[in-house]
N, C-alpha and C positions, 0 to 999 in steps of 0.2 A: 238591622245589620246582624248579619249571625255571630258566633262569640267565638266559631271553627269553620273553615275551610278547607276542603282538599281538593285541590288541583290532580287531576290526570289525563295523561295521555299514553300513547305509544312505548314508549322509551324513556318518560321524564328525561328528555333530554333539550328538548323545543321548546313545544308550548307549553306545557303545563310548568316549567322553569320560567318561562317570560310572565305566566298567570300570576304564580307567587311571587315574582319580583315585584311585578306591576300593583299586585294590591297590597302588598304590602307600604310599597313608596305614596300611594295615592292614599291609601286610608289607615298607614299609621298601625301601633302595635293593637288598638282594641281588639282586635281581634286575631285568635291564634289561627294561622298559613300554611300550609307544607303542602306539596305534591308528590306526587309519584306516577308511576309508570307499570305498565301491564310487565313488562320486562326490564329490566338491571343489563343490559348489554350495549349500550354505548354511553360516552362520556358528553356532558354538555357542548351541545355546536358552536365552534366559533363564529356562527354567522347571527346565531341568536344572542350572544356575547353581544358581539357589535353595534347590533341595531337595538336593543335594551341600553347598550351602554350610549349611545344617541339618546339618551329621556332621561339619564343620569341612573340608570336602575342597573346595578351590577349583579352579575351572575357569575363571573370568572370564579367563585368559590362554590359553587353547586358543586355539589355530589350527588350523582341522580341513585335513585334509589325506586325497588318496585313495592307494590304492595305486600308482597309475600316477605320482603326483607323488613315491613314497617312492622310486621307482624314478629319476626325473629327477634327484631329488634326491642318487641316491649309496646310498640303503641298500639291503642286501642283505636280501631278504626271503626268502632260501632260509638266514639264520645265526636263525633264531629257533626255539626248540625245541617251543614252540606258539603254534598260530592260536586265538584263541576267536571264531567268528562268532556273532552275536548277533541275525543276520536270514537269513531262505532268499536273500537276493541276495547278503550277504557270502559263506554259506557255499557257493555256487557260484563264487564268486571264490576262496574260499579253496582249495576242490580242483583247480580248473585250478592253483596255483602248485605241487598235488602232482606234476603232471606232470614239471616241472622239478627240484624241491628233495625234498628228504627233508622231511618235515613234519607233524609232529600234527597235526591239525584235530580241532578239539570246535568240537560244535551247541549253545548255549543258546539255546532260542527263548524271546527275552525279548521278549512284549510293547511296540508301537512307538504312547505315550502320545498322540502328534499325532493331532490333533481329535478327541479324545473330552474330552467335560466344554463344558458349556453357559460356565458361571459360571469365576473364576480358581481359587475354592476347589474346584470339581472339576475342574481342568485339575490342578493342584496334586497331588491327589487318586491321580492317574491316574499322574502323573511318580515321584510317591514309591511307588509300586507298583511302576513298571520298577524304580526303584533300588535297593525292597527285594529285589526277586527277583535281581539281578544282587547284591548282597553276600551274598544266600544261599548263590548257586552260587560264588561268590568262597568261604566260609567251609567249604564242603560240599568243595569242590575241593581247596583249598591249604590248610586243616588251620586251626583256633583261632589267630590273630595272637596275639604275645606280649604280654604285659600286657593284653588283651582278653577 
């Protein structure tokens, strides 16, 4: 198990919010979680809210955040032992920081639920699909959570 984690995608607003909720709740604080996003311009989706909050894993206080702000902000994104991108635009973000830092990068190409699904039940539909697929490779990845 690594000791860092950085979730990204798109907008840290989806996936890469559902990845850090989800490993966080399955495997606990050993390990330090954050995400972020190629871009800072949308706020967490109410629909990823919902279907997270279905598994008891609460997002409604995300603040999405990009890399370039994790960087203003003071963190060091070359101390994290892996990147997981979870879109072809994070994982181009993610290996430009290989330049600099020593750093794992993995590709999960997880499906990006926005506008697909006419109706809410298949908007719905669509979201619990990215999150099933990201707790898959969450569980395939980092081994059977304890008491799980």
């Amino acid at each position: 198990m690594p000791t860092s984690v950085l979730f990204c995608c798109d907008h840290n607003a989806i996936r890469s919010p559902m990845a850090e909720g989800m490993m966080k709740q399955l495997y606990g604080t050993g390990t330090y979680v954050q995400s972020a996003g190629v871009h800072n311009d949308l706020e967490i989706d109410g629909f990823a809210i919902a279907v997270c909050a279905e598994l008891g894993v609460e997002l409604s206080r995300h603040r999405s955040r990009s890399f370039d702000d994790m960087e203003e902000w003071g963190d060091d994104l070359g101390s994290f032992d892996l990147v997981v991108a979870l879109s072809p635009a994070s994982q181009r973000r993610a290996l430009e920081l290989t330049r600099y830092f020593h750093l794992d990068v993995e590709y999960w190409p997880i499906m990006d639920p926005t506008g697909v699904g006419e109706t809410r039940e298949a908007k719905l539909r669509q979201y619990r699909e990215a999150r099933d697929q990201i707790r898959e490779r969450l569980i395939a990845r980092f081994g059977t959570p304890e008491g799980g």
